[in-house]
C-alpha beads as a LAMMPS data file, in Angstrom:
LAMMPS data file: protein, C-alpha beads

428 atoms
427 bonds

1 atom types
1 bond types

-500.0 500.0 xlo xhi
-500.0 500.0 ylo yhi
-500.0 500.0 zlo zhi

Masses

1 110.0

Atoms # bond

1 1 1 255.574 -399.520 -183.807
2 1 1 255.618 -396.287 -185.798
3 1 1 255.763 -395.974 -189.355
4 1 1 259.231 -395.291 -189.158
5 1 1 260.404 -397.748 -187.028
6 1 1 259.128 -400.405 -189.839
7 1 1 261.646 -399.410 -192.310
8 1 1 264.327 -400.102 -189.860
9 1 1 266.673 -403.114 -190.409
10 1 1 266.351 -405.544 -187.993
11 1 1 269.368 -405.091 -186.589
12 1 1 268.857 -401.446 -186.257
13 1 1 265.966 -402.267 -184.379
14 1 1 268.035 -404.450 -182.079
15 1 1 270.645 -401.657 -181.271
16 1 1 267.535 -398.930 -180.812
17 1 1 265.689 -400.843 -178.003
18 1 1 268.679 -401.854 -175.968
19 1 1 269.910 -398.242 -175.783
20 1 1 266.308 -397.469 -175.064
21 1 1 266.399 -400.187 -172.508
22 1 1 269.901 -398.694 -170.917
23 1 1 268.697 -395.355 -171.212
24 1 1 265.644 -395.635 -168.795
25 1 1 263.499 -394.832 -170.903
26 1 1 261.242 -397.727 -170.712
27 1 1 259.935 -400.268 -167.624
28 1 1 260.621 -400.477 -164.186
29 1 1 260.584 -399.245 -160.881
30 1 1 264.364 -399.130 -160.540
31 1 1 264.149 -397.392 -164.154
32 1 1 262.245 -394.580 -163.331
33 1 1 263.756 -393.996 -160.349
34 1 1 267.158 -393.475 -161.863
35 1 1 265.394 -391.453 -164.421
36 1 1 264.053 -389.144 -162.098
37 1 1 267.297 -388.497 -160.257
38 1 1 268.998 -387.665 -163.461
39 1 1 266.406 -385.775 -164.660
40 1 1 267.783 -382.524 -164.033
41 1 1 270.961 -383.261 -166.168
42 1 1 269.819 -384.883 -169.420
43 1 1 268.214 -383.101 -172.507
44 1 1 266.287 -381.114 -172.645
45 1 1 267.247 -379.797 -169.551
46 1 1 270.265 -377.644 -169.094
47 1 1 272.708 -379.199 -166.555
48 1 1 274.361 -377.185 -164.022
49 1 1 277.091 -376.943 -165.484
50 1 1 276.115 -375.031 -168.833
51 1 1 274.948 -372.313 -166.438
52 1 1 278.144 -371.353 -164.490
53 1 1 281.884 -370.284 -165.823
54 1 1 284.275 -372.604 -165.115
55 1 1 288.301 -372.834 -164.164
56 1 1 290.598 -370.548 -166.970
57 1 1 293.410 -370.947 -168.817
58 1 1 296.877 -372.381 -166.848
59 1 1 294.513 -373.333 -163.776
60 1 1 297.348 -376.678 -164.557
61 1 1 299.691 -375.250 -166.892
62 1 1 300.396 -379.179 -167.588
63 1 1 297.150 -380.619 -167.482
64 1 1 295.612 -383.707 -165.982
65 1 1 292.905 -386.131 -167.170
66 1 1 289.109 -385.748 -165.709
67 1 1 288.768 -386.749 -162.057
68 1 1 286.070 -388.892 -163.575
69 1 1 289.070 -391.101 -165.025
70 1 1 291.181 -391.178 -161.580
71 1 1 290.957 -394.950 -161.897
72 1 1 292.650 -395.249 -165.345
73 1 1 296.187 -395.874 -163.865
74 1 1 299.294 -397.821 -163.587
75 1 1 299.065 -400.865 -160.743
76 1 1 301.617 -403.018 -159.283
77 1 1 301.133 -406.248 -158.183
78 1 1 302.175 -406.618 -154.451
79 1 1 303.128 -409.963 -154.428
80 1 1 305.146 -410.088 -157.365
81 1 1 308.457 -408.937 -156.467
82 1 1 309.908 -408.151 -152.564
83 1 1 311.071 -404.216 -153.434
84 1 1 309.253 -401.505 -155.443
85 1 1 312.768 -400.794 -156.432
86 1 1 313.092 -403.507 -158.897
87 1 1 309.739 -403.946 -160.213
88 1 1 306.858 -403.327 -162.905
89 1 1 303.511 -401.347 -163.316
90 1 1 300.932 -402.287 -165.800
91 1 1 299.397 -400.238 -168.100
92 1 1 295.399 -400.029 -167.883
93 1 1 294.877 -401.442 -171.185
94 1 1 291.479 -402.307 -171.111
95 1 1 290.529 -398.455 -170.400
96 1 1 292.702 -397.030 -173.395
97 1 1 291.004 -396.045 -176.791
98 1 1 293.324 -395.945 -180.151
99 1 1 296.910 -397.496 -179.989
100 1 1 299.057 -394.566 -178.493
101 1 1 299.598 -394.984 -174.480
102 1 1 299.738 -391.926 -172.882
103 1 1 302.942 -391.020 -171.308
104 1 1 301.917 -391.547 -167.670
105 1 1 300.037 -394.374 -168.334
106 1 1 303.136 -396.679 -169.969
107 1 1 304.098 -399.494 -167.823
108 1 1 307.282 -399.228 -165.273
109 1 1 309.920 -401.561 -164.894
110 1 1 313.261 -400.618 -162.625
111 1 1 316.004 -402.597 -161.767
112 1 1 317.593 -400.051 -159.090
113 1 1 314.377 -397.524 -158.970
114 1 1 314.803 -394.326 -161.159
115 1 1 317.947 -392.449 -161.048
116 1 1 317.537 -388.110 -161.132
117 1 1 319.181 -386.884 -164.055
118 1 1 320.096 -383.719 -164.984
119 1 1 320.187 -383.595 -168.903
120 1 1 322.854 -380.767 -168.487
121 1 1 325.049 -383.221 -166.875
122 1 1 324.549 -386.165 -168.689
123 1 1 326.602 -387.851 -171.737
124 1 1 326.331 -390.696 -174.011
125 1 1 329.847 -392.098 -174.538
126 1 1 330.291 -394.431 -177.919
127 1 1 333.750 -396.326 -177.878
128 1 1 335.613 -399.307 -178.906
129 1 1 336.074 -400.581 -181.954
130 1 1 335.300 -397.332 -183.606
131 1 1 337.066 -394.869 -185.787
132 1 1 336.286 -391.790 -183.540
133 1 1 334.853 -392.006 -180.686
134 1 1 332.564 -389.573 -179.018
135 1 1 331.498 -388.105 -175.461
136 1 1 327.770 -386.473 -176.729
137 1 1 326.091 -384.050 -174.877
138 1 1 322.347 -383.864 -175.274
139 1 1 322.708 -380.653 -177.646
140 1 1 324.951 -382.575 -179.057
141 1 1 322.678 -385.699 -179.717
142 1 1 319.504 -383.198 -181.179
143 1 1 321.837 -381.820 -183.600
144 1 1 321.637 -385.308 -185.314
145 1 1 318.537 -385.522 -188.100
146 1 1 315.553 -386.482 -186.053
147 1 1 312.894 -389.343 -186.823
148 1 1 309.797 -390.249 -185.244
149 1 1 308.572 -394.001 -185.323
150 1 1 305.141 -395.084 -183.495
151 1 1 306.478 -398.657 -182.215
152 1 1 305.170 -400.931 -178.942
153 1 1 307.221 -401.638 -176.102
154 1 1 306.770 -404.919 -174.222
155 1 1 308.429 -406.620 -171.513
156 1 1 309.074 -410.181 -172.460
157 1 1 307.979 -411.625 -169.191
158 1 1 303.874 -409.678 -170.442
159 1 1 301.709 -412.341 -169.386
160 1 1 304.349 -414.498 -167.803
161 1 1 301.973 -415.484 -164.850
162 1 1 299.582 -417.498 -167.054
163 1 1 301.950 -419.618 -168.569
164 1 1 301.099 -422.893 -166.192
165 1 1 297.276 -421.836 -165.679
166 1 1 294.485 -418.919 -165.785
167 1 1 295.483 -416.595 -163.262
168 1 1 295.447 -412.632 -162.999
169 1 1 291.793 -411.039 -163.201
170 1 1 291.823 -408.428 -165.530
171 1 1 293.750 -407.639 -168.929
172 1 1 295.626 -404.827 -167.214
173 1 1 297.289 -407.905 -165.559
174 1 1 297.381 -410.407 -167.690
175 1 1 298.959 -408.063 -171.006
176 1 1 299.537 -405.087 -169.283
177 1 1 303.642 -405.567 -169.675
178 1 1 302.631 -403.232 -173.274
179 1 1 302.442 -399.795 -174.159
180 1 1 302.707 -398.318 -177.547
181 1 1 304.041 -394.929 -177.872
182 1 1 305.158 -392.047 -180.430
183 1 1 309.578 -392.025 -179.952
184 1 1 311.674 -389.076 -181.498
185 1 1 315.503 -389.307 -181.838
186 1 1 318.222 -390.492 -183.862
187 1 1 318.449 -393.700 -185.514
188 1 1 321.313 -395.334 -183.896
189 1 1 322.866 -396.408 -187.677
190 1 1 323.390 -392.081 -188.084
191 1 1 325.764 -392.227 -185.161
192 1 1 327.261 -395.376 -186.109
193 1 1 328.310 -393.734 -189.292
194 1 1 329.665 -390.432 -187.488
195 1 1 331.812 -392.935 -185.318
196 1 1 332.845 -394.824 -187.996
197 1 1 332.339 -398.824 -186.973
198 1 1 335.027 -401.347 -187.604
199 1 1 333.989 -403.467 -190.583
200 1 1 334.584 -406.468 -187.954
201 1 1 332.810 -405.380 -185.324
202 1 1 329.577 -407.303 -184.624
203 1 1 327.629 -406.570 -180.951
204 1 1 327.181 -403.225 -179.184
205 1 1 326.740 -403.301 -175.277
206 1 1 324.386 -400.484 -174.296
207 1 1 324.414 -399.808 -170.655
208 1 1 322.292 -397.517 -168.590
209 1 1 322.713 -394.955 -165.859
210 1 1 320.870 -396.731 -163.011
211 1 1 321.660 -397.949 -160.053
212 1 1 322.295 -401.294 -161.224
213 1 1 324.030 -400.046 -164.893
214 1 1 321.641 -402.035 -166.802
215 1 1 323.493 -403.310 -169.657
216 1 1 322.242 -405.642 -172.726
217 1 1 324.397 -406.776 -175.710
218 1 1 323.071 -406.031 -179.519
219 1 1 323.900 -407.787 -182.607
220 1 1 325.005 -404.984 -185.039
221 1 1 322.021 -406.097 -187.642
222 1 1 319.707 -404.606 -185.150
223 1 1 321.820 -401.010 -184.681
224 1 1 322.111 -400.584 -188.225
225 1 1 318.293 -401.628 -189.029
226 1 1 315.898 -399.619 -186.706
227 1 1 317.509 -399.325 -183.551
228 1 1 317.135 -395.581 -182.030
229 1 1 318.603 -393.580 -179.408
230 1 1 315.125 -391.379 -178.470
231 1 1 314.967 -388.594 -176.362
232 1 1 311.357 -387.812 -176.521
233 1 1 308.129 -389.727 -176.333
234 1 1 304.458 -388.289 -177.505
235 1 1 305.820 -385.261 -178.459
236 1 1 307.272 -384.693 -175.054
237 1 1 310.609 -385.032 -173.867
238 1 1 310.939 -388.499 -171.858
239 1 1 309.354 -389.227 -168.381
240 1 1 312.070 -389.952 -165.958
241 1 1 310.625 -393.451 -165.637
242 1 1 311.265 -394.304 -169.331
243 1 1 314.783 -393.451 -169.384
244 1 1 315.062 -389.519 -169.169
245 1 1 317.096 -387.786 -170.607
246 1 1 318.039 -390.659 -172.985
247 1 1 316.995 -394.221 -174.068
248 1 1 317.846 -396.751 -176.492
249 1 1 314.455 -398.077 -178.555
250 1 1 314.688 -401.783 -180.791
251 1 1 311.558 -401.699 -182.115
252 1 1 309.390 -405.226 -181.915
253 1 1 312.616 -406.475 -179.601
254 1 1 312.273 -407.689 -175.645
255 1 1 311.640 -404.392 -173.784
256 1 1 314.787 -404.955 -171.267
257 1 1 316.752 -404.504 -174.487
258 1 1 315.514 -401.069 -174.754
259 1 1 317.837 -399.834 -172.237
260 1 1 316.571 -396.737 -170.258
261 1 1 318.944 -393.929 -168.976
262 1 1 321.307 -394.428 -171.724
263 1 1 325.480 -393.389 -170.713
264 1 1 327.462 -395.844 -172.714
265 1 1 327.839 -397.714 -175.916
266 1 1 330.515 -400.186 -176.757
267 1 1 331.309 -401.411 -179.860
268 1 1 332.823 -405.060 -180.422
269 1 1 332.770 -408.374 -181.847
270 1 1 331.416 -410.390 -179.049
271 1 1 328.476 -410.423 -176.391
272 1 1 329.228 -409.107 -173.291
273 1 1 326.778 -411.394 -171.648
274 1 1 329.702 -413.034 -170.009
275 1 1 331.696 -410.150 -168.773
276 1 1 330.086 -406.653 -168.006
277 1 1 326.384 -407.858 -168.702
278 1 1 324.661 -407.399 -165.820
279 1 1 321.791 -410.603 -166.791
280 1 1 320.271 -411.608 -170.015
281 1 1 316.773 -413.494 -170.567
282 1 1 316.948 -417.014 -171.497
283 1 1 313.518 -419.094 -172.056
284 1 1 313.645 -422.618 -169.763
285 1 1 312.725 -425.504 -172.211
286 1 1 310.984 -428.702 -170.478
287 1 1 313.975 -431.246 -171.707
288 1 1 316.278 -428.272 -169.142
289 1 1 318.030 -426.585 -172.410
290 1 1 317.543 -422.896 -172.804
291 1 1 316.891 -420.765 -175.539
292 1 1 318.963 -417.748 -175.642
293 1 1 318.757 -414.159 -177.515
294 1 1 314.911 -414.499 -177.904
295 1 1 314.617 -411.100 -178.659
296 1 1 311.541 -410.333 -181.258
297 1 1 308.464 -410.342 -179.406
298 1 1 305.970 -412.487 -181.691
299 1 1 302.745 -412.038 -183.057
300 1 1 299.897 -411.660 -180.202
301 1 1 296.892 -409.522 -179.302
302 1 1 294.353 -409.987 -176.515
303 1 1 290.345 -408.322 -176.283
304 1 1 290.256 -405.266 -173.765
305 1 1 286.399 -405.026 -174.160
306 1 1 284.995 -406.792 -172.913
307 1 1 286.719 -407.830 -170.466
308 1 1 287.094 -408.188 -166.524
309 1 1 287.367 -404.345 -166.050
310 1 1 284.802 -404.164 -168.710
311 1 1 281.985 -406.533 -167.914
312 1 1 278.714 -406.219 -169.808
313 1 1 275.188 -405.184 -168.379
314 1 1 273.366 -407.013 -165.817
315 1 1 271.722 -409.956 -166.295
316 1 1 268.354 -409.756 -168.070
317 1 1 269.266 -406.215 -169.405
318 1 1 272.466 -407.074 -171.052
319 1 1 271.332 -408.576 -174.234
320 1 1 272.167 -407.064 -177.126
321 1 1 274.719 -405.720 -179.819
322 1 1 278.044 -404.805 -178.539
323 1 1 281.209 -403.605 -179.787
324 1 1 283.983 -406.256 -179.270
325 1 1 287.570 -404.755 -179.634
326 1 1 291.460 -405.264 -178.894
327 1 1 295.151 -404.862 -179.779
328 1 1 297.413 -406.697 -181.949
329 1 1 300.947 -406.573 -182.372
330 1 1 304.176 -408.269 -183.566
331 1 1 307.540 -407.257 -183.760
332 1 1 307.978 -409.316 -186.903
333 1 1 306.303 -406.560 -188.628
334 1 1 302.545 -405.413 -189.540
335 1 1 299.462 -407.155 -188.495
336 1 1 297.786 -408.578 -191.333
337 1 1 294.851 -410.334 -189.998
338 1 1 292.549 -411.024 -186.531
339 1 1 289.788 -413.482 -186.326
340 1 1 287.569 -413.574 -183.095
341 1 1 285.827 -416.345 -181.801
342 1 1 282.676 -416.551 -179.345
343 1 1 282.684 -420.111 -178.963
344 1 1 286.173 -421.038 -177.413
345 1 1 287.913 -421.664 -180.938
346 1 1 285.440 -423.700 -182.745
347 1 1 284.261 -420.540 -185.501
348 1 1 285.978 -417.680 -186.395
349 1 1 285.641 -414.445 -187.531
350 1 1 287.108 -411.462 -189.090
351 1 1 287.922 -408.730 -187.433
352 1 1 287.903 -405.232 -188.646
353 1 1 291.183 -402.768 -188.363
354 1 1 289.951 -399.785 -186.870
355 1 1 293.584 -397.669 -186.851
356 1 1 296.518 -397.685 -188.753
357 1 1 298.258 -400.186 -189.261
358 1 1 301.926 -399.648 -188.463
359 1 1 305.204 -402.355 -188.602
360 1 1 306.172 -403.314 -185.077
361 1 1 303.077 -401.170 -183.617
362 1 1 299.771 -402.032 -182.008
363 1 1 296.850 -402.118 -184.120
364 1 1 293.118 -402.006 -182.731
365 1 1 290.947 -404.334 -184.014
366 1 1 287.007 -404.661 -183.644
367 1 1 283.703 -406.829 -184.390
368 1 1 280.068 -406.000 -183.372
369 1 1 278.487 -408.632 -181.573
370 1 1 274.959 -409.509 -180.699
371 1 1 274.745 -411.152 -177.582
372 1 1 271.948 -413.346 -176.695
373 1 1 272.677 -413.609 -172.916
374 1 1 273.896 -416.838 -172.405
375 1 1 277.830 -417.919 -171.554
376 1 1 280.463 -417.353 -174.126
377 1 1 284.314 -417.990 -174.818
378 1 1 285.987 -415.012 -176.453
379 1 1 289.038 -415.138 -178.093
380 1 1 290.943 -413.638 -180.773
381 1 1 294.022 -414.612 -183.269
382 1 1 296.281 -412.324 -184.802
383 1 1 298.690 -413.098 -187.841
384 1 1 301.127 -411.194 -189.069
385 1 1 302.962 -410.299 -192.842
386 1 1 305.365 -412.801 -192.298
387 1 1 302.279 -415.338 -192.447
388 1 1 302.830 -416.226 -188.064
389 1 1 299.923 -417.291 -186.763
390 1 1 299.151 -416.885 -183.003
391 1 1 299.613 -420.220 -181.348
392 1 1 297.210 -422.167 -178.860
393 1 1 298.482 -422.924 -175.170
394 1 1 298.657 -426.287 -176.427
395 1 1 300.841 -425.813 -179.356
396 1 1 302.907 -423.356 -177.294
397 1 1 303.391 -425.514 -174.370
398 1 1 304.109 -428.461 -176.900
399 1 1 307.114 -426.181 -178.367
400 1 1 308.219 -424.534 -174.761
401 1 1 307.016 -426.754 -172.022
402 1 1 305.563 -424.550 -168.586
403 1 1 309.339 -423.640 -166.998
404 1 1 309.910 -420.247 -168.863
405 1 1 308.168 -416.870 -167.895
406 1 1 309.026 -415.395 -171.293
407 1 1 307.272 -415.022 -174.812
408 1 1 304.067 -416.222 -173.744
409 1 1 302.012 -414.864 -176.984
410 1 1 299.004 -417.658 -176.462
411 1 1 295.390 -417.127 -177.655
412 1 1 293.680 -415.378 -174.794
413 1 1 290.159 -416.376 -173.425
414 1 1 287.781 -414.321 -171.542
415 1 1 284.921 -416.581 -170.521
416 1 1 281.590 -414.089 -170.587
417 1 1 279.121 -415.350 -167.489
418 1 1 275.500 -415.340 -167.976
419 1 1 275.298 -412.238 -165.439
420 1 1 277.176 -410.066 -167.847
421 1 1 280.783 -410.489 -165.651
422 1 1 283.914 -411.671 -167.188
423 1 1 286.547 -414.107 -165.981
424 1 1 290.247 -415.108 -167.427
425 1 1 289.934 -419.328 -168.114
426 1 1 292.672 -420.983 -170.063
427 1 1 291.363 -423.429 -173.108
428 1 1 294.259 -425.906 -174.668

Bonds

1 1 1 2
2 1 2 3
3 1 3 4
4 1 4 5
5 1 5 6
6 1 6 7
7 1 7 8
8 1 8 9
9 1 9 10
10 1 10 11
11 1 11 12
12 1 12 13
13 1 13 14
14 1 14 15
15 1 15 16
16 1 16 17
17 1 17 18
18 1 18 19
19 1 19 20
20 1 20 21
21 1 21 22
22 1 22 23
23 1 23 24
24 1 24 25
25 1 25 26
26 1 26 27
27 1 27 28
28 1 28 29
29 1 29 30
30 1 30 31
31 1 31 32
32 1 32 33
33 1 33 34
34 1 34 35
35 1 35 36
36 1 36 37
37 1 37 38
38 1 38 39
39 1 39 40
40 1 40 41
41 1 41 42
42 1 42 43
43 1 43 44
44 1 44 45
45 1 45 46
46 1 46 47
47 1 47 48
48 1 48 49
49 1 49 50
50 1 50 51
51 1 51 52
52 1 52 53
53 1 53 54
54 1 54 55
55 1 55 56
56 1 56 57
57 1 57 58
58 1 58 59
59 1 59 60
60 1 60 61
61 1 61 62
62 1 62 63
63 1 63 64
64 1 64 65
65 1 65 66
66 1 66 67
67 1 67 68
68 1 68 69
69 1 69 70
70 1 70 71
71 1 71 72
72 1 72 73
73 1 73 74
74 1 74 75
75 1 75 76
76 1 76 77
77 1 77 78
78 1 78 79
79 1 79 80
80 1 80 81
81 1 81 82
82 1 82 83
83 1 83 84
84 1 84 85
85 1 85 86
86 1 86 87
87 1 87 88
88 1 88 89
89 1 89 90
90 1 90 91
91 1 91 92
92 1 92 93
93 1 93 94
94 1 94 95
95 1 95 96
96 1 96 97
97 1 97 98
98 1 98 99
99 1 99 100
100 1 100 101
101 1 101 102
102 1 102 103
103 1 103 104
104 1 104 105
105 1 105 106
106 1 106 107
107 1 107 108
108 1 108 109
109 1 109 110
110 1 110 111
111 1 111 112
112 1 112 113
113 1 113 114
114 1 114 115
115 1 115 116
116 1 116 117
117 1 117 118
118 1 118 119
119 1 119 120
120 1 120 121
121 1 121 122
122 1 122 123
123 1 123 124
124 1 124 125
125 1 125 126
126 1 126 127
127 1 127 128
128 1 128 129
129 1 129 130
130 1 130 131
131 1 131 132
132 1 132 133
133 1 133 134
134 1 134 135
135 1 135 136
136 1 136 137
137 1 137 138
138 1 138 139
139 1 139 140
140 1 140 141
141 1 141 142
142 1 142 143
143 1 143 144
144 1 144 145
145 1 145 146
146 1 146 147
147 1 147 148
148 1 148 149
149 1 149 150
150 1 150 151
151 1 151 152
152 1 152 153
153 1 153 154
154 1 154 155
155 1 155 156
156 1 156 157
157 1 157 158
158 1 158 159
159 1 159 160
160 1 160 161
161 1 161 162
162 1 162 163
163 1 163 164
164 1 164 165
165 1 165 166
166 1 166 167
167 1 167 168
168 1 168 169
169 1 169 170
170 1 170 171
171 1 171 172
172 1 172 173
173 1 173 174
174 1 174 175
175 1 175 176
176 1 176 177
177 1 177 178
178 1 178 179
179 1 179 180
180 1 180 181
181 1 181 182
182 1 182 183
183 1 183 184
184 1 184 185
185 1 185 186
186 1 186 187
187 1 187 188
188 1 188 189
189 1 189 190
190 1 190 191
191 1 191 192
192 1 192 193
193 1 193 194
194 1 194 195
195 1 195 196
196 1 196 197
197 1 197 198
198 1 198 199
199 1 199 200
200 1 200 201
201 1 201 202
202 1 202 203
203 1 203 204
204 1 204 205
205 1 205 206
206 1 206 207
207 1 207 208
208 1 208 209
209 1 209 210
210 1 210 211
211 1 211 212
212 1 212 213
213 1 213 214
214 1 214 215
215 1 215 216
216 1 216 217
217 1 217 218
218 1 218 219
219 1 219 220
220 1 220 221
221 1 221 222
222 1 222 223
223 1 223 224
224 1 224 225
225 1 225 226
226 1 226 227
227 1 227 228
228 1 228 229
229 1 229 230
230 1 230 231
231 1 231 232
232 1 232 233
233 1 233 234
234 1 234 235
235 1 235 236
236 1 236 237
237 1 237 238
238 1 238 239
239 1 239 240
240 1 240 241
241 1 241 242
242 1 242 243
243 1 243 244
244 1 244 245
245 1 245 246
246 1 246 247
247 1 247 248
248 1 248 249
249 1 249 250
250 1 250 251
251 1 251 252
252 1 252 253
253 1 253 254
254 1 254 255
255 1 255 256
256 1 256 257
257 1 257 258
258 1 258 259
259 1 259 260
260 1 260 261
261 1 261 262
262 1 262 263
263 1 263 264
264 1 264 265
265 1 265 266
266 1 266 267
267 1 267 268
268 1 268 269
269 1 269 270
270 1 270 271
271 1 271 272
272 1 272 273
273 1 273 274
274 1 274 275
275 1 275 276
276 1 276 277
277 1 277 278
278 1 278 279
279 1 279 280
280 1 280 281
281 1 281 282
282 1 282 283
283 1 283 284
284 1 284 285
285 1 285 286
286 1 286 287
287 1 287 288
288 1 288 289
289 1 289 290
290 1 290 291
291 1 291 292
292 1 292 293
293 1 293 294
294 1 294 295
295 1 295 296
296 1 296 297
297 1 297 298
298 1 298 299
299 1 299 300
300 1 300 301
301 1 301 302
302 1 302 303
303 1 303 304
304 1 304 305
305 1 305 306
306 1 306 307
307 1 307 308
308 1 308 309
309 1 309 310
310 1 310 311
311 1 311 312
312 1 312 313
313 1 313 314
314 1 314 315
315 1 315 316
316 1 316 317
317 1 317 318
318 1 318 319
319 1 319 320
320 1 320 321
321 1 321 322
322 1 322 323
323 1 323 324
324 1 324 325
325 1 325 326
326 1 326 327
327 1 327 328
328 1 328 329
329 1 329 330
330 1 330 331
331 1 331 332
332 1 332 333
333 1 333 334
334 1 334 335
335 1 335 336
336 1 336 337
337 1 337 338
338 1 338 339
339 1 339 340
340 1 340 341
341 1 341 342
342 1 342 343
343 1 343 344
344 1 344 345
345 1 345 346
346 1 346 347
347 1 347 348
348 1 348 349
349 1 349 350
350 1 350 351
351 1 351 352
352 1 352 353
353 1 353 354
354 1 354 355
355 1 355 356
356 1 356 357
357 1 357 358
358 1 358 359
359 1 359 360
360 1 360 361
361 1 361 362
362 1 362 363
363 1 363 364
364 1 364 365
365 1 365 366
366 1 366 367
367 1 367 368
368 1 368 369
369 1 369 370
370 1 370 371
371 1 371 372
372 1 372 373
373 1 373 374
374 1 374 375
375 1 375 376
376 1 376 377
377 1 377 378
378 1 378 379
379 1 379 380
380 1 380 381
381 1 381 382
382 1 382 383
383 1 383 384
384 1 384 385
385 1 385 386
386 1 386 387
387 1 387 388
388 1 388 389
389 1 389 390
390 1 390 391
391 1 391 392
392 1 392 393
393 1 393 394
394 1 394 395
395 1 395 396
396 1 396 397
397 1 397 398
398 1 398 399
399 1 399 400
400 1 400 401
401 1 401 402
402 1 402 403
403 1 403 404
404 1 404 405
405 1 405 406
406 1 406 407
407 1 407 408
408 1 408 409
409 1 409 410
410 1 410 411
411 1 411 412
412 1 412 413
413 1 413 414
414 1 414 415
415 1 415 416
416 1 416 417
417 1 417 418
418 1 418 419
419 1 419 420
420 1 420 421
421 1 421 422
422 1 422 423
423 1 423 424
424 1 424 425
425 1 425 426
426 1 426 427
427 1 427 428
C-alpha cells in the first residue's frame, strides 16, 4: 500500500478496491480476459467512436432514448386482464433516476382503449347547477391563467396482487401502478368561479370521452382545493394515452379519479355513483362491509435498487458499499421521513432525501450500504407531515382483512440472496 493509500479512510479504502475489483483491474483469468476485449475502448485509448462524425441535427426531429436503454419500458401483465382494451402498463420504476417519469414511460390504464381526438374538435362542457354555463374549446381553456404542479399519479389497485402473499418479481410489478409527472393547466376552482357554482352545490361528475365515458363523482372540497383540468404534461402537450387533449388531475387522489379525455362536467349536490357513474372503487373489509370514497392514496414508498431488475454482483465479487435508494410518496402531503432496514424490521435507519421534496409528489430517498455478502431483508418506511406512518402487512391486514385489491401501502421487502440476486418475500 502506497503512501497515499494510508491516509485513506477506511471506508474509502473499501469503495476503492471493489471498483478496482469490478473494474478488472486486478486477479483472474476471467478478469483479464474481459480486460483485454475492452481494451480498445477504455482510457487511455480512444474508442471508435471519438474518431468518426456521427448522425446531425433532426436525424429524429423528436428524439428517442439510447438503443442501449430499449429495455426501459412499459409491460403488461398477460394474465391480468382478458383484453388489452381495458387494461394497465407499468412503469419501469426500478430503471428511473430522479422523481419525474418520462412521458412514454407513465403507466397505462384504459377502460375502452384510447379514443383519437382531434383537439380542434373537442369541448369541455361545464353545466348544472351553475350560473353560466360553458361549451370551452381548447383555445378557449389556455386562455385561463396557467399553473404547473409536479404531483404522482397512482392507480389505487398499485400493488394490489400482493395483498394475500409475495407475488410479482420485480418492482416494476409490484409498484409500478406510479408515475410522477410535471402537469400544466388550469386549476379547476378558476373555472368554477367563471361558471359561477351554486352555493348548494356539493359533487361534480367528470366524465371522459372514451369508449366507455368514464365518469367519477368529486366532492366540491377537492375542485376548489387542487383539482386541475391539465392539458400538458413535462412540458409537452398530453400523450394520447393520458387523456389528450384534456384531463382532469386530483393530486394525491385514486388515479381512476383523474379522469382522462375530459368532455363533461356536472355540477350538483349528490354523487352520481348511482345514476350515470359508470363504477366506483370500494375496499372489501373481512367482516363483508365496504369502505367507500377511499380516495387519498396514503403514505408508501418501496426500494428500486436494489432490487429484482437490479440485483447486485456475483457472488464472491459483490461485497462491498452500495448505494441503496427509492421513492416515497403520500397524497396526504410531503414526505417527512424514511428509515431503511437490512434486517427485516428489527433496526432502522435514516434515509437521506436526495430531491425535492414536493406535497403529493414522489421523493427519492437513499442510504449507502456496505454489504458483507451474506442474506439480507431490505425494507424501508416512509412517514409523512401529517405524522402517518407506513403500516406493516400485519397491521394492515389487521385493519382491512385480504378481500380488497385497493390501498395496499405495506412495508415492502426485497430479500437480498447470498449470490447477489433479489427476490420479493412478504414479512408480517
Amino acid at each position: 500500500m502506497d503512501d497515499k493509500s494510508k491516509k485513506l479512510a477506511p471506508a474509502e479504502l473499501n469503495r476503492r478496491k471493489f471498483l478496482m475489483n469490478s473494474m478488472g483491474l486486478v486477479g483472474g483469468a476471467a478478469v483479464a480476459k474481459t480486460a483485454m476485449a475492452e481494451e480498445a475502448f477504455l482510457p487511455p485509448a480512444v474508442p471508435s467512436w471519438t474518431r468518426s462524425l456521427g448522425p446531425g441535427v433532426l436525424t429524429n426531429p423528436y428524439g428517442q432514448p439510447s438503443k442501449f436503454e430499449a429495455h426501459v419500458q412499459r409491460r403488461n401483465v398477460e394474465w391480468l386482464t382478458a383484453d388489452k382494451i381495458a387494461s394497465i402498463s407499468f412503469t419501469p420504476l426500478a430503471d428511473l433516476k430522479g422523481i419525474i417519469t418520462p412521458s412514454g414511460l407513465v403507466f397505462e390504464r384504459y377502460h375502452a382503449g384510447i379514443p383519437e381526438i382531434d383537439p380542434s374538435k373537442h369541448r369541455l362542457m361545464i353545466h348544472g347547477m351553475v350560473s353560466n354555463p360553458i361549451i370551452l374549446t381548447m383555445d378557449d381553456l389556455m386562455r385561463f391563467p396557467s399553473v404547473s404542479r409536479i404531483r404522482f399519479l397512482e392507480c389505487p389497485a398499485n400493488g394490489g396482487m400482493e395483498w394475500r402473499g409475495a407475488q410479482m418479481e420485480g418492482v416494476q410489478f409490484t409498484h409500478g401502478m406510479l408515475s410522477c409527472c410535471e402537469w400544466t393547466g388550469v386549476l379547476l376552482s378558476t373555472i368554477l368561479e367563471e361558471v359561477g357554482v351554486d352555493p348548494r352545490a356539493s359533487w361534480i361528475l367528470a366524465e371522459g370521452a372514451d369508449g366507455s365515458h368514464m365518469s367519477r363523482s368529486i366532492p366540491m372540497e377537492k375542485a376548489l382545493d387542487d383539482a386541475m383540468i391539465v392539458y400538458a404534461q413535462n412540458g409537452e402537450m398530453l400523450r394520447p394515452e393520458q387523456g389528450y387533449p384534456v384531463r382532469l388531475i386530483n393530486p394525491g387522489w385514486e388515479g381512476n379519479t383523474c379522469v382522462k379525455w375530459l368532455r363533461r362536467l356536472e355540477i350538483g349536490d349528490k354523487p352520481w355513483y348511482h345514476r350515470e357513474e359508470t363504477s366506483k372503487y370500494t375496499d372489501l373489509l373481512a367482516d363483508g362491509r365496504a369502505r367507500e370514497f377511499t380516495y387519498e392514496q396514503e403514505c408508501n414508498s418501496v426500494i428500486t435498487s436494489p432490487s429484482p431488475e437490479k440485483p447486485l454482483s456475483g457472488k464472491g465479487k459483490g461485497k462491498g458499499k452500495y448505494w441503496v435508494e427509492g421513492l416515497a410518496w403520500s397524497g396526504r402531503g410531503r414526505i417527512k421521513h424514511v428509515d431503511i432496514s437490512f434486517d427485516g424490521g428489527v433496526s432502522w435507519r435514516e434515509a437521506k432525501f436526495t430531491s425535492v421534496v414536493e406535497p403529493k409528489s414522489l421523493t427519492r430517498f437513499g442510504i449507502e450500504w456496505d454489504w458483507d455478502g451474506s442474506p439480507a431483508m431490505l425494507q424501508s418506511r416512509s412517514v409523512d407531515e401529517t405524522g402517518y406512518v407506513q403500516p406493516t402487512y400485519a397491521q394492515l391486514r389487521a385493519a382491512r382483512g385480504t378481500n380488497s385489491i385497493y390501498h395496499k401501502n405495506a412495508i415492502h421487502t426485497w430479500k437480498v440472496n447470498a449470490d447477489g440476486s433479489v427476490s420479493n418475500v412478504q414479512i408480517s
